[in-house]
C-alpha positions, 0 to 999 in steps of 0.5 A, a space after each residue: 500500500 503506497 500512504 507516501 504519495 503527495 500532490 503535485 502543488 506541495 512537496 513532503 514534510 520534515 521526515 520522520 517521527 514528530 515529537 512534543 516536548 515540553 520545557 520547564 516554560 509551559 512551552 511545548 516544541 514539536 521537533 523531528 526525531 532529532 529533537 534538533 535546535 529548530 523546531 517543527 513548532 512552539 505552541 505556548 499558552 497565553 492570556 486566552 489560552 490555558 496550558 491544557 489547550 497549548 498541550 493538546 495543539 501541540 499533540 495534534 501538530 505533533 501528529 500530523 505525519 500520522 494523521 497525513 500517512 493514516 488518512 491516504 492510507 484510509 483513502 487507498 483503502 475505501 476506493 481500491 477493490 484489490 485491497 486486501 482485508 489485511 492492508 484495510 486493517 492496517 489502515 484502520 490501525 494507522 488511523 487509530 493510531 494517528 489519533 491517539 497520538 493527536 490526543 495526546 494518548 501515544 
């Protein structure tokens, strides 16, 4: 199952894993596998948001390599009749698994 192809107008994110860390600041900065000195992100909260909604925006930033490669993978599989039941659970599992880490779970 290919769940790496891009359209043609925009070319592939910053490679690998994102993670969210979070500083000693209340600051979280999602960086590639690295955790190199410049980040993907900085979310922080202020005086509009609380720090609970700068964690889950960065979980969910954090997740977006997931999220991408779980929704084509969810899309090849709904519109490809020689798919097999197997490749179908994978996406699933790529899906579920995407989630979890948006919200915070993985």
């Amino acid at each position: 199952m290919n769940t790496n192809k891009f359209p043609e107008d925009i070319g592939p994110y910053t490679t690998g894993v994102w993670r969210c860390r979070e500083n000693h600041k209340g600051e979280f900065f999602i960086s590639s596998q690295s955790f190199g000195f410049a980040p993907i992100a900085k979310v922080k909260g202020d005086k509009r948001s609380t720090l609970k909604d700068a964690k889950s925006n960065a979980h969910l930033i954090s997740a977006a390599p997931e999220l991408l490669t779980a929704l084509y993978a969810m899309m090849n599989s709904c519109f490809d009749p020689a798919l097999t039941e197997g490749e179908a659970y994978e996406a699933f599992d790529l899906a579920r698994d995407a989630i979890a880490k948006a919200e915070g779970f993985k």
